[in-house]
Each structure stands twice: as C-alpha cells, then as structure tokens.
C-alpha positions as CSV (number, residue, x, y, z in Angstrom):
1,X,-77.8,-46.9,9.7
2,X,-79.5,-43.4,10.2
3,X,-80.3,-42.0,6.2
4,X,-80.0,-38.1,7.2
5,X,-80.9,-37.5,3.4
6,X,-84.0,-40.2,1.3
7,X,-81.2,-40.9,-0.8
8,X,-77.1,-40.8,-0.9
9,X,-77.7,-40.3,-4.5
10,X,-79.0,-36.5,-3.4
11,X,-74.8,-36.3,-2.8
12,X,-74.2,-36.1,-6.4
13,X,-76.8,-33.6,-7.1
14,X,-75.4,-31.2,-4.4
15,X,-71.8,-31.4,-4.4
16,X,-71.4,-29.3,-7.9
17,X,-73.0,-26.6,-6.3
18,X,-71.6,-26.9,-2.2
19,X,-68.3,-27.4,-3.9
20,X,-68.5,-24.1,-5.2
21,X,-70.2,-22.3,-2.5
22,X,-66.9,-23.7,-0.7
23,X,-65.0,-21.1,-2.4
24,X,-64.7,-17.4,-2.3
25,X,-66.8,-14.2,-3.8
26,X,-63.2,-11.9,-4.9
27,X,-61.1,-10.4,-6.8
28,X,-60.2,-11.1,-10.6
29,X,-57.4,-13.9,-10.5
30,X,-54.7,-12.8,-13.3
31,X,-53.1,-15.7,-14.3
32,X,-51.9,-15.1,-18.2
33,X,-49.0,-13.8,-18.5
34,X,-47.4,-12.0,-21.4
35,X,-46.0,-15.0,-23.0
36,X,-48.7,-16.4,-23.2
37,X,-50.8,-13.9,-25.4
38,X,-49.8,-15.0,-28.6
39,X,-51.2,-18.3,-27.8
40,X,-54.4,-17.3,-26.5
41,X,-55.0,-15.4,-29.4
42,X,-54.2,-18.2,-32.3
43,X,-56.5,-20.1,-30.0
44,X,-59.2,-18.1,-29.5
45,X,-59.1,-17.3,-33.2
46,X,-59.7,-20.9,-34.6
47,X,-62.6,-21.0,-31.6
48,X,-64.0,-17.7,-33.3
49,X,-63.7,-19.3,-37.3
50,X,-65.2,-23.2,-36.1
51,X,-68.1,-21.1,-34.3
52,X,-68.8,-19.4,-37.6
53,X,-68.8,-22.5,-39.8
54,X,-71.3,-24.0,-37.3
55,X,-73.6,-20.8,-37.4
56,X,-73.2,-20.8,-41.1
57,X,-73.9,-24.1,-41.9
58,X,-75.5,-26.1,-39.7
59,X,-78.5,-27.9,-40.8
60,X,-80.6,-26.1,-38.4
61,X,-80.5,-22.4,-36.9
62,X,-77.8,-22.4,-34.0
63,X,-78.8,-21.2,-30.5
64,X,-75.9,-19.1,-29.4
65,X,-76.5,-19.5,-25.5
66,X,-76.9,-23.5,-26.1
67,X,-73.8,-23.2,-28.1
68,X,-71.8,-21.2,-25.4
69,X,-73.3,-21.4,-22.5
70,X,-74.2,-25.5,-22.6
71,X,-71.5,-26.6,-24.8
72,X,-68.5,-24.2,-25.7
73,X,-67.9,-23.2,-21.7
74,X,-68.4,-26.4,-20.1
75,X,-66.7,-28.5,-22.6
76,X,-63.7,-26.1,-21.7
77,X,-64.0,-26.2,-18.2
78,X,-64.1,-29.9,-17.7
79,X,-60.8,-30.2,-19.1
80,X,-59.6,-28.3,-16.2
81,X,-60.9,-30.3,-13.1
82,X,-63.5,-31.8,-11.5
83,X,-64.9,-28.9,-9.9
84,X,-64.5,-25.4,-12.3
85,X,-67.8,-25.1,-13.2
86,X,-70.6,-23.1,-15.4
87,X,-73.9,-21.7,-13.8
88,X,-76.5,-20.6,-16.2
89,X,-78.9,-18.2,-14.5
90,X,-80.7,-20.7,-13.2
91,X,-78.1,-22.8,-11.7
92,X,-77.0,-20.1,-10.3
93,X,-79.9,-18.6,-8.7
94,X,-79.9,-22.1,-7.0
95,X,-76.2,-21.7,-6.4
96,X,-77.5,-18.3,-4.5
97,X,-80.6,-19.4,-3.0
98,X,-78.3,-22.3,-1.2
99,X,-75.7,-19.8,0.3
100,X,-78.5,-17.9,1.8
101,X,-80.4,-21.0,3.2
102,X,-83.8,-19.6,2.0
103,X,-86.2,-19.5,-0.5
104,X,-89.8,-18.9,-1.4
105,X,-92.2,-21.7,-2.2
106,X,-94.4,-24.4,-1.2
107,X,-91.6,-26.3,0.9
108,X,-91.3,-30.0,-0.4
109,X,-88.1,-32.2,-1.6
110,X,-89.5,-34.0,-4.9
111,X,-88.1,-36.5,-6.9
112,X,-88.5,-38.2,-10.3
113,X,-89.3,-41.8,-10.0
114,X,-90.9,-43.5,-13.0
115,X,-91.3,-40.8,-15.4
116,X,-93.4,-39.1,-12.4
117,X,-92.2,-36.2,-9.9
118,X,-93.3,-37.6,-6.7
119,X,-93.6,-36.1,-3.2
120,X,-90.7,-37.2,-0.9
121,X,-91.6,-35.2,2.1
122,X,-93.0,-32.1,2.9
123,X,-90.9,-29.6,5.3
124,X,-92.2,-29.6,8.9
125,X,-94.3,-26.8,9.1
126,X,-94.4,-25.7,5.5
127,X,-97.6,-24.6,3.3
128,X,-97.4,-27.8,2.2
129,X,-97.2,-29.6,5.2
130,X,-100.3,-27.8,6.7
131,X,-101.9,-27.8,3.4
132,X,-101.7,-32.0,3.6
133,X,-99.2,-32.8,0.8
134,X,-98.4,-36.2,1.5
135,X,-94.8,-38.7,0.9
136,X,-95.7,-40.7,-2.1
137,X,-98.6,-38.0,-3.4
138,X,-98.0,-37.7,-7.2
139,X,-97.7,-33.7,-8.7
140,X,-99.5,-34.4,-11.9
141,X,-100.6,-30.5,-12.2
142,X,-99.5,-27.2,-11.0
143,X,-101.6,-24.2,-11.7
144,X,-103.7,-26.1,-14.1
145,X,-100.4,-27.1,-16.3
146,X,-100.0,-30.9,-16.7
147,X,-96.8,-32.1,-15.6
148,X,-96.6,-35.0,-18.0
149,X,-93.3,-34.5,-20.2
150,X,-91.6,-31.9,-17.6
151,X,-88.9,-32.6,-15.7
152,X,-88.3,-32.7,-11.4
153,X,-86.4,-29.3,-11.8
154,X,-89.1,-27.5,-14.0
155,X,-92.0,-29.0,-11.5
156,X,-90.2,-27.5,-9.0
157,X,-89.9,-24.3,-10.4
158,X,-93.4,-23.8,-10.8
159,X,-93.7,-24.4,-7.5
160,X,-91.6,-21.6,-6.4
161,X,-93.3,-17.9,-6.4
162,X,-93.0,-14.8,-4.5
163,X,-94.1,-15.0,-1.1
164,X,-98.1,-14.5,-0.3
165,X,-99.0,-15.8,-3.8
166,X,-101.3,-18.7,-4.3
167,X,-100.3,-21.8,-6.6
168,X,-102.6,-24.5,-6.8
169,X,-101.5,-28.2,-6.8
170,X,-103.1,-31.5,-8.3
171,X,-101.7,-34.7,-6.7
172,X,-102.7,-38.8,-7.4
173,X,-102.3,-40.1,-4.5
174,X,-102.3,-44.6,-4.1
175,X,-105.5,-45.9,-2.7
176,X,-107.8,-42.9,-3.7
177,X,-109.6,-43.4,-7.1
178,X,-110.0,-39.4,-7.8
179,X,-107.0,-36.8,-7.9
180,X,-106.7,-34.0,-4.8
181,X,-106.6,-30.6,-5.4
182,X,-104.6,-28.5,-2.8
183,X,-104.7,-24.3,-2.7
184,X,-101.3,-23.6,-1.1
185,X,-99.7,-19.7,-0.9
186,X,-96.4,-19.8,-1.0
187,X,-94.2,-18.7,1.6
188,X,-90.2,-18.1,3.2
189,X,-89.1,-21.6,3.3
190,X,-85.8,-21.4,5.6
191,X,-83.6,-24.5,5.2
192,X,-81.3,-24.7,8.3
193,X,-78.0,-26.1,8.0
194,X,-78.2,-27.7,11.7
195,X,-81.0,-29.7,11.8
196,X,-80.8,-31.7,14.6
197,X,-79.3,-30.8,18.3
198,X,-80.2,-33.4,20.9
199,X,-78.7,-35.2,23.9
200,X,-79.1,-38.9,23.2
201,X,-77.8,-39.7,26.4
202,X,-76.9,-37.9,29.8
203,X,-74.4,-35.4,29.4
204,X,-74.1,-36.6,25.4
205,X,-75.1,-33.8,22.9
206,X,-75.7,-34.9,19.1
207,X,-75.2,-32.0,16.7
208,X,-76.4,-32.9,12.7
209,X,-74.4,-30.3,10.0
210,X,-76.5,-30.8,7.4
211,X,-74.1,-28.2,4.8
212,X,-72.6,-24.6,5.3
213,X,-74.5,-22.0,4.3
214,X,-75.0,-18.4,5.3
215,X,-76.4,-19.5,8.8
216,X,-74.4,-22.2,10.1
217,X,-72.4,-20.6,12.4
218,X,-75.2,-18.7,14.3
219,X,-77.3,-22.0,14.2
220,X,-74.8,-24.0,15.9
221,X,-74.0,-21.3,18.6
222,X,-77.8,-21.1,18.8
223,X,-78.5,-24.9,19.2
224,X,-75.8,-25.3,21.6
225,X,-76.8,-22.7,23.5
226,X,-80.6,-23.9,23.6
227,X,-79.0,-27.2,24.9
228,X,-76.9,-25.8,27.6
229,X,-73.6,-26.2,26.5
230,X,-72.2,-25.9,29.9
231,X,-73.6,-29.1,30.9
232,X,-71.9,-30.6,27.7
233,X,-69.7,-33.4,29.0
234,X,-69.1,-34.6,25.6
235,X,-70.5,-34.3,21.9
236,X,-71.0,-36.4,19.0
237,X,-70.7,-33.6,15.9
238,X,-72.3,-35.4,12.9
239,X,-70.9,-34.1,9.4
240,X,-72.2,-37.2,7.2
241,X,-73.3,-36.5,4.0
242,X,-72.5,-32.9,4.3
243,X,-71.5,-31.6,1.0
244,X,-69.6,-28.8,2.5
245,X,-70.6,-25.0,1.5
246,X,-69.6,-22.0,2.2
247,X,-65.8,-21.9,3.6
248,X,-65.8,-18.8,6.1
249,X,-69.1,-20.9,8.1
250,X,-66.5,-23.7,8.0
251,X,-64.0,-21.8,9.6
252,X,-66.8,-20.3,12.2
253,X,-68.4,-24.0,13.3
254,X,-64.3,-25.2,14.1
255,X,-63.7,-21.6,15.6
256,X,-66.0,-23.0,18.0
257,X,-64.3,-25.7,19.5
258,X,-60.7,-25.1,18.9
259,X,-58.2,-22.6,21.1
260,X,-58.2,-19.2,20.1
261,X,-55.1,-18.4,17.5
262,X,-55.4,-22.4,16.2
263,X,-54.8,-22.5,12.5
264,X,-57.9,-24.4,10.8
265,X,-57.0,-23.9,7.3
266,X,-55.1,-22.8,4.4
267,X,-55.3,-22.2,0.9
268,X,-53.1,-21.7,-2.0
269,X,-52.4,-21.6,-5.5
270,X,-50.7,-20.9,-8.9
271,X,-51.7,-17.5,-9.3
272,X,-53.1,-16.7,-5.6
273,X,-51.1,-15.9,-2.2
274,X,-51.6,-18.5,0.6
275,X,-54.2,-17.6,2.8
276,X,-54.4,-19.0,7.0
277,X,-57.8,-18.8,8.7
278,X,-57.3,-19.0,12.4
279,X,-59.9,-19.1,15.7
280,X,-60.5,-15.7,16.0
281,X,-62.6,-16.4,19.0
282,X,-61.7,-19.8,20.5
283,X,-63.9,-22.3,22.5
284,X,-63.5,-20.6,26.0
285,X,-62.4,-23.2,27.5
286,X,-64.9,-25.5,26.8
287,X,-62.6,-28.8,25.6
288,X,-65.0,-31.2,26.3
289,X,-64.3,-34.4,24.2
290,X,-65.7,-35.0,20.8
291,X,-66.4,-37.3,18.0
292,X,-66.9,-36.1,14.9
293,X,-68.9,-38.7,12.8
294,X,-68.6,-38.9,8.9
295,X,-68.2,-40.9,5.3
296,X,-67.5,-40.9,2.0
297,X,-69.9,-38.4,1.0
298,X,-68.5,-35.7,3.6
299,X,-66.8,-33.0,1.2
300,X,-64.9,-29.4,0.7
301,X,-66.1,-27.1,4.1
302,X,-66.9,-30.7,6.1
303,X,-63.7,-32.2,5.6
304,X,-62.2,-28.6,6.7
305,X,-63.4,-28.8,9.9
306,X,-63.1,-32.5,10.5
307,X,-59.2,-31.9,8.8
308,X,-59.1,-29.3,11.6
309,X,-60.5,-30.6,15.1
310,X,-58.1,-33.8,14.5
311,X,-55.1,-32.4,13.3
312,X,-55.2,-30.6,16.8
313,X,-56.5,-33.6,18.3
314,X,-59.6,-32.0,19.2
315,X,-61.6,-34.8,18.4
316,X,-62.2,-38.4,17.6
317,X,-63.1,-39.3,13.5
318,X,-65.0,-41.8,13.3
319,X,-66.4,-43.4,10.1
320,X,-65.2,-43.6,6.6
321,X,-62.9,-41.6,4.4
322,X,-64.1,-38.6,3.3
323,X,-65.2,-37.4,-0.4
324,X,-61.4,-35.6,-0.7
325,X,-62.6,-32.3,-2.4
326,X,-59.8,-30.0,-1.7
327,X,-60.4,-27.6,-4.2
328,X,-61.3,-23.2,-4.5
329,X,-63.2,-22.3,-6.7
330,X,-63.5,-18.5,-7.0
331,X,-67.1,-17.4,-8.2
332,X,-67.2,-14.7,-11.2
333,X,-69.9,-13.4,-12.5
334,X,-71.1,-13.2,-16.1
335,X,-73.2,-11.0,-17.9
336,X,-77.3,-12.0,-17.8
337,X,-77.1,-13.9,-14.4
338,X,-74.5,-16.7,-15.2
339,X,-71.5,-17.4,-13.2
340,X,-68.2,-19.3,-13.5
341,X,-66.5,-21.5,-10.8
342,X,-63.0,-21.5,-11.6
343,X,-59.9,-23.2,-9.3
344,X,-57.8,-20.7,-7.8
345,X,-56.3,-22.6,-5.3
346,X,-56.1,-25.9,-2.9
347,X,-56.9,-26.3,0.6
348,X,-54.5,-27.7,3.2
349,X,-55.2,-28.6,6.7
350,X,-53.6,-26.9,9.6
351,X,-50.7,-29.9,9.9
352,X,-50.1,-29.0,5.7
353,X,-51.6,-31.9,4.3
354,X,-53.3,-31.4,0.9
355,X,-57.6,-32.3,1.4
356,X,-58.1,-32.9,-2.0
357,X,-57.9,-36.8,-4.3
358,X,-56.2,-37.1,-6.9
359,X,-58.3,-37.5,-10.2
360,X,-55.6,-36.9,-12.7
361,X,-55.9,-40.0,-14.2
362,X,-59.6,-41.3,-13.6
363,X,-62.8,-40.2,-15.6
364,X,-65.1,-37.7,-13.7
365,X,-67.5,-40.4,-13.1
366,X,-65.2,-42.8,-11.5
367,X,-63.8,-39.7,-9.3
368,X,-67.4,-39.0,-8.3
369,X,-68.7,-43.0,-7.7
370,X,-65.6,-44.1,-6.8
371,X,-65.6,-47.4,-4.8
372,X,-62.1,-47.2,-2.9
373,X,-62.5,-44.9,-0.2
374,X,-59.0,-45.8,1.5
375,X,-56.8,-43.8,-0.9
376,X,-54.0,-41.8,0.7
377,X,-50.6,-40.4,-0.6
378,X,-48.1,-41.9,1.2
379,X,-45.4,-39.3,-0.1
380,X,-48.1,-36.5,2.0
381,X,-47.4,-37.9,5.4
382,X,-47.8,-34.9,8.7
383,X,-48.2,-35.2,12.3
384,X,-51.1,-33.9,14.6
385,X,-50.1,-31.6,17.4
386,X,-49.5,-35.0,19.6
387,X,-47.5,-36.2,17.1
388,X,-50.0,-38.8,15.5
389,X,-49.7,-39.5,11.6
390,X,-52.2,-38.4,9.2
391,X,-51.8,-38.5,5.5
392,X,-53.1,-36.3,3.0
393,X,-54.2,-36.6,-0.5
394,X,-57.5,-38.4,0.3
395,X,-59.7,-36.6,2.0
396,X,-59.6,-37.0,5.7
397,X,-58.7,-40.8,7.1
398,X,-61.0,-41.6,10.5
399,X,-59.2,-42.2,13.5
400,X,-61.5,-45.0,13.5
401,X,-63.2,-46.9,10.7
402,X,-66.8,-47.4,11.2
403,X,-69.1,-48.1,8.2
404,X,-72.2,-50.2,8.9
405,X,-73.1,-53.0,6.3
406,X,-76.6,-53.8,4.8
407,X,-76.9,-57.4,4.0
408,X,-78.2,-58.6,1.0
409,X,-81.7,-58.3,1.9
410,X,-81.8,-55.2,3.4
411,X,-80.2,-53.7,0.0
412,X,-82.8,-54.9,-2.0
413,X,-85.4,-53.3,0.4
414,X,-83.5,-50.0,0.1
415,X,-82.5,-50.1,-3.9
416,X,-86.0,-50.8,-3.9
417,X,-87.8,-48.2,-2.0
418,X,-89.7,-50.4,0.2
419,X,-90.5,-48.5,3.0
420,X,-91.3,-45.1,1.0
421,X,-93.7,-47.6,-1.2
422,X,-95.4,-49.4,1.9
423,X,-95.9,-46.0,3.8
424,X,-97.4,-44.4,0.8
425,X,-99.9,-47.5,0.4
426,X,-100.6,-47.7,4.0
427,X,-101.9,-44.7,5.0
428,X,-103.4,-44.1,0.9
429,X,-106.7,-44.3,2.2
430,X,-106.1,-43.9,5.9
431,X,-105.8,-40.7,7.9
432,X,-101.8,-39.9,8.3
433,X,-101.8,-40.3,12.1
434,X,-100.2,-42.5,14.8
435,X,-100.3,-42.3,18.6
436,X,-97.3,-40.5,20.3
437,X,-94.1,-43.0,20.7
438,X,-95.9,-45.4,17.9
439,X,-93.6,-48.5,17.1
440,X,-94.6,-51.1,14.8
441,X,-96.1,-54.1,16.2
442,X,-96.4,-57.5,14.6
443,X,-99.4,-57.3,12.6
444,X,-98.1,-54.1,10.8
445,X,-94.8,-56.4,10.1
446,X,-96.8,-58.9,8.7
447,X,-98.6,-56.6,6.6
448,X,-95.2,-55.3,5.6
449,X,-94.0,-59.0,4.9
450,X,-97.2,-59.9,2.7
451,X,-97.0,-56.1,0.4
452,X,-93.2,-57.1,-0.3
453,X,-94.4,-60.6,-1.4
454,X,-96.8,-58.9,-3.4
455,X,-94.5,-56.7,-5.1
456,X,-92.2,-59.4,-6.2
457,X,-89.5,-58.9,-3.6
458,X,-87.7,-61.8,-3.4
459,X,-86.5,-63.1,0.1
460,X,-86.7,-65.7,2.5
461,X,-88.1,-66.3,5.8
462,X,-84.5,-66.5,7.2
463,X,-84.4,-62.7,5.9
464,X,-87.0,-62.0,7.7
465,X,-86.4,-63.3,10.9
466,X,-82.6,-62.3,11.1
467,X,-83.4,-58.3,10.2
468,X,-86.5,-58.2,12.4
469,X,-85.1,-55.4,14.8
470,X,-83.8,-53.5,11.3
471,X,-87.3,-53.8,9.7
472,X,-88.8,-52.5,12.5
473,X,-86.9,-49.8,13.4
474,X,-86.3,-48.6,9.2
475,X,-90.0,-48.8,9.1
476,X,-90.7,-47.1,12.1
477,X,-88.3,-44.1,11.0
478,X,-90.4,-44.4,7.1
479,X,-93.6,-44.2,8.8
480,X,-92.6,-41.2,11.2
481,X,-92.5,-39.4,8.8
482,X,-95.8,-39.2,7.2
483,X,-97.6,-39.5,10.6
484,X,-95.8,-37.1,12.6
485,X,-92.8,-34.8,10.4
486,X,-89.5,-35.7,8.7
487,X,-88.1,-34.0,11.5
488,X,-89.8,-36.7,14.2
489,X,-88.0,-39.4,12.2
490,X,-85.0,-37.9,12.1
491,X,-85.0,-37.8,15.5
492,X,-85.9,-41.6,15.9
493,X,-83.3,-42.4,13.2
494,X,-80.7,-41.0,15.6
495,X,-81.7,-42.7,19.0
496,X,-81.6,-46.1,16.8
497,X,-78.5,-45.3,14.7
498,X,-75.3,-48.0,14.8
499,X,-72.8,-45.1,14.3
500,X,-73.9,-42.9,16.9
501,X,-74.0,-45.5,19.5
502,X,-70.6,-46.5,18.3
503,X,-69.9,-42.5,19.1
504,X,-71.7,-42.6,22.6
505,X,-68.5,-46.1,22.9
506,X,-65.8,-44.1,21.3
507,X,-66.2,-41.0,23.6
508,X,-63.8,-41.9,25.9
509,X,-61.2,-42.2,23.5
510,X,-61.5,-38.8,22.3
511,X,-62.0,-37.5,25.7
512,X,-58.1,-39.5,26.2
513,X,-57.0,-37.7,23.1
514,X,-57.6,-33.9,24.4
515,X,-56.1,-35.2,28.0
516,X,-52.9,-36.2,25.7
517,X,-52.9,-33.5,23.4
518,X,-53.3,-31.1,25.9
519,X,-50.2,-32.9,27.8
520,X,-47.5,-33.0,25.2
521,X,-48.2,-29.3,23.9
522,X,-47.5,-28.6,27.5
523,X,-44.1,-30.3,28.1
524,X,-43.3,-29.0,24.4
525,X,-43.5,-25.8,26.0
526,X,-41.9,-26.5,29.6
527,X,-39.0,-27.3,27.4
C-alpha cells in the first residue's frame, strides 16, 4: 500500500487546520438574539468575577494571553464541536501559509522521534535538498542555538526566514563520528497540492490531490493539460489522505469533470442562508470514466468532491469510508494576529445527504481515532442521478470497499520505522546514490534481514519468505528517496501500489456507470 504521507499520523496534525481552511473568509454571523441577552450577560459576568479571583489570587502572577487565549477560548469552543477552533498568531500564520501553498525556508518535513527532531525528507529541489540534508540527519543546532529541550514546531521555526537569508544547520548523522555543518539561504518553498500526474498505463492517467489550497484548481488544469487530457481514456483521481482545504478549490477540481450547471454542494445552517455551488464551467465533454480512490483519512473539501462526482455517477469510489467532516467553519479574525474558527453551517452533497458523523455522544479522541469506519444513518437515505442509494451521515460510503491489510509482520516493520532506520544507516557513511531504475537485490535483502535481527525485531523466516515481494518493493520506495527525491519514490510507490492496480480493474465499472447514468437522465427526459 502506497504511504503518500511518512506517516498517517501527519492526518491528525493537519485536519484542525484543512478543516478550517474548508470554510469561508465572510461576513459576521449574528446568531444572538434579543432573548437571549440577559443570559449572555449573567454569564459573561460570573466569567468576568472567576477571572478576577484567579488574577487576584493565584499563587503565581497570571498570564492573561495563556489564560484567554490557551485556556478560557478553547475550553469554550470545544464544547461546541469538533471543529470551532482557536488560532493564536502562530497557528494561524500556519493556517495562512497553508491556504496559499507557500512559504519561506529551508524546505524539509521534520519530525520528533526520541526526544530528537529528525530529518524526514528534504523537498526535491529545495536549499536543503542541494545543500545535502539527508532522511535520518539529526538537527541538533540551528544558527548556533542547541536544539536540546525545543520542540519539532520551534525547530522548525528557526528554520523559516525571509527569503535570501542564510541560516546555518548542524546535523548528527548515523555512521559519521563528527557532526555536519550545512550553510543553507533560505528560499520560496512552494508546496503543490497535486503532486503527482502520471499515466500508469496506456490511456490511464493517475492524478494525487494531496489537499486544497490556493492552487489546486490551476494545478490540476495544469497537470492535465501537461498530460494530454484528450488522450485520457480513463483516470484514477487519488484523494487519500487529503485533509480537505479550501472549499471554493473543491468546487473548481469537481467543476472539472462534472456537466456544466451540476450542483456539487451545499451548505447551511442555524443562523446562515443555504448556499449551492454549481459547475460554472463544466468538463467539455470530456466524460471519460473515473475512479476516485480514497479512506478514512479523506476529509471536509475531499469528501466534497468525491460526495459530488458519485452522486452524479461520475465516478467509481473505491476504498474506505471517508473521515465524515461535514462541517463550516467561518474564519474571524482577532485582534494581534489570532483567529477563530467557528461552525456556521453543514455541508450536504448534491443528492441532500448530510457529509458530516455524528460525534454527539463520543469523546473528541474517539471521533478523531475512531476504529469503525462503516457508520451511516440509515434515517439519511438519497438516490444518485441513476437512482443508486447512498446514505449520508458518515462521510462518503465507496462504491467499492478496498482497504489493503498489513499482516502482522509487516506492522511491526512499519510501527517500527524499519525502512526510514535501515536507509538512514545504509547510506550513513555511503554516498546517497543509486543507479537509474535501482531495485534491491538479494544481498541488500539480506543485509536488511540481519539490521532487523540486530535491532531486536522479532520475526520468523516464514515472515520473511511470504512478504519478500513487499520488502522489496517498501524498501525500494524508502531507499528512493534518499538516493534519488521523495518525489522518485512516490512515483515508484504508485506503479507498485495494490489500490491503484485495483483502480486500473475497476475502470470499467465506472466507465459502465457514466454509460448508465448518462442513459437514464436521458429517458427521464424523453419522458
């Protein structure tokens, strides 16, 4: 199974802020009425008197911005729902510097692991890709400041800088008794949103939608276009582990393939007027037959345009249920750089069925790390334009359920970080080069085999034997990536992945769904 992100776990750090940027930039929601004053002010009144007797007596002086902005705020908000949220300034800088699908720095994903912020993998082409920064390398200074005691998030704030300015980086790195010192100047790192636009077989585009940010639209007209969309005879659109983003480049990627004057979605709520986005431009014609790939970790703007191409019966869904974020959040912003998320209103797919899971009676953690993916309200039961059931309530159901397994041992390996920890000690004290179309052969599989003995991984030679063709191919796809670019072994990830081969299969049952769709509308409207 083809890991688009290091880790799944990345999901849970993104979807706070894509769920937001899912929402809209607008105007003031009013939702108190005048009945409701005399409440607010009794209860804002005891909030003003128990905020004086902490600043009053408290054993220790009171910060008011920890006191509001980390605890007052967010303790009310998360009452509300799983999504309102609170941005300081810095989160929401991040929030910002998401939407626009840019910022300015050295260009690296790091990590904490062990008390340590370690290199994941340098962005192809970055400064710190041509400066050498390495998967595995070890950021134990930054401009001469030891990074002992600091978290991921500060690291990588020091690491970001106006562009043209120099930071300098120390790194440990395994197999090399003295530290390296790198001399980097930082630079625009752009972060597309479509990463990957292939043809994995003849006449069978792949399309990765990574999340929705300001660019998505124009990337996937651009990559499409690169492609030769005309010679498109069918197309795999992969929206796994896409966090969603921003909703109108939502709308514009399912603007692409639907008919012009198609509904894709709708919102509405308590306090704001429903609200229908429709293909203002249409796909041209161009109906060839598609299968939209995705799983549990495909939220808000993904499930929008999944919700959308199969409630029209555009396309085939293949995978696992989706997140089931269904929720607006309308930005507002504070005074000194902070924002607030707030609900306004739900979103419903064109056939009327409600995105979003219910979490009324479950903690946030177990709506967030929920096991049970296969929930649906059966009392939220529409029809696509064929007349096929869909339910909503849950996310969006596949027309298909796919989910590849990992066995026991292949689990470990991953929990583990196997791979990541073999690469890194491979090519330690080795030059970070393969030849072109490098595959791993069986000495470098035994060598693999002996470093997991070594490291206490616990497995037989059954295991071994029966995963061969996995091992290789994960390792192959680890390895890629410090030899080559993480964009080389995404692109071997996806000629080897189980799901998109089970796409390539399933393409002529989408292709029989537009060819039925496209039939019944058309003796709905002989009639």
């Amino acid at each position: 199974m083809a890991q688009k992100r290091r880790s799944v776990l990345f999901f849970f750090s993104t979807i706070a802020i894509c769920a937001v940027l899912g929402g809209l930039y607008g105007p003031r929601v009013e939702v108190a009425s005048a009945a409701d004053d005399d409440g607010i002010r009794s209860s804002f009144k005891t909030f003003t008197k128990a905020y004086s007797l902490v600043e009053e007596n408290f054993a220790d002086p009171v910060n008011p911005d920890k006191a509001i902005y980390k605890g007052a705020v967010p303790g009310m908000l998360r009452t509300l729902d799983p999504h309102s949220n609170f941005f300081d300034p810095h989160d929401f800088q991040i929030l910002r510097e998401d939407q626009k699908g840019h910022y300015y720095g050295v260009g690296m994903t790091v990590q904490p692991r062990n008390g340590k912020t370690i290199v994941l993998a340098p962005f192809n082409g970055s400064p710190a890709y041509k400066a050498g920064i390495r998967p595995g390398d070890v950021i134990v200074e930054v401009n001469d400041k030891k990074t002992d005691n600091l978290s991921t998030t500060e690291v990588a704030d020091m690491l970001k800088g106006p562009r043209g300015t120099p930071v300098q980086i120390v790194v440990t790195r395994e197999g090399l008794d003295k530290p390296l010192t790198f001399n980097v100047i930082r630079d625009e790192i752009s972060r597309k949103s479509v990463n990957d636009a292939m043809w994995v077989k003849p006449g069978i585009a792949y399309v990765d939608v990574d999340q929705f940010n300001e660019n998505t639209g124009k990337e996937l007209e651009d990559s499409l276009t690169r492609l030769g969309e005309g010679n498109i005879k069918g197309l795999v659109l992969d929206l796994r582990e896409n966090p969603g983003g921003l909703l109108n480049e939502g709308v514009a990627v399912a603007d692409h393939f639907l008919q012009k004057g198609q509904t894709i979605v709708s919102h509405r709520g308590r306090a704001s007027a429903e609200k229908t986005y429709t293909a203002r431009h249409g796909n041209s014609g161009r109906d060839y037959p598609i299968v939209v790939l995705v799983n549990r970790y495909s939220a808000s703007a993904a499930e929008i345009v999944a919700g959308a191409l199969q409630d029209h019966d555009r396309a085939w869904v293949l995978g696992d249920n989706t997140f089931g974020k269904g929720l607006v959040q309308t930005v507002y912003p504070l005074s000194e750089n902070a924002g607030l998320a707030l609900t306004t209103a739900k979103y419903y797919t064109p056939s009327g069925r409600l995105i979003q899971r219910d979490y009324s009676n479950v903690s946030f953690f177990d709506y967030y790390y929920r096991k049970d993916t296969a929930t649906r309200n059966m009392q939220d039961v529409k029809m696509t334009d064929s007349g096929r059931t869909v339910y909503g309530g849950g996310g969006i159901s596949p027309d298909e359920q796919f989910v590849p397994k990992f066995d026991a041992f292949q689990t470990e390996l991953v929990r583990k970080y196997a791979f990541f920890n073999f690469t890194k000690h491979y090519f330690g004290n080795r030059e970070a080069k393969l030849p072109k179309g490098w595959v791993p052969d069986e000495k470098i599989l035994t060598e693999f085999h002996d470093f997991l003995l070594e490291q206490g991984v616990k497995f037989t030679e059954a295991d071994f034997t029966q995963d061969h063709d996995w091992l290789k191919r994960t390792l192959q796809r680890e390895m890629y990536i410090t030899a080559f670019s993480i964009d080389d072994s995404r692109r071997v990830a996806i000629e080897t992945d189980p799901m998109v081969e089970k796409a390539i299969d399933a393409m002529p049952k989408a292709k029989a769904l537009v060819d039925n769709a496209r039939k019944i509308v058309a003796q709905r409207m002989a009639r």
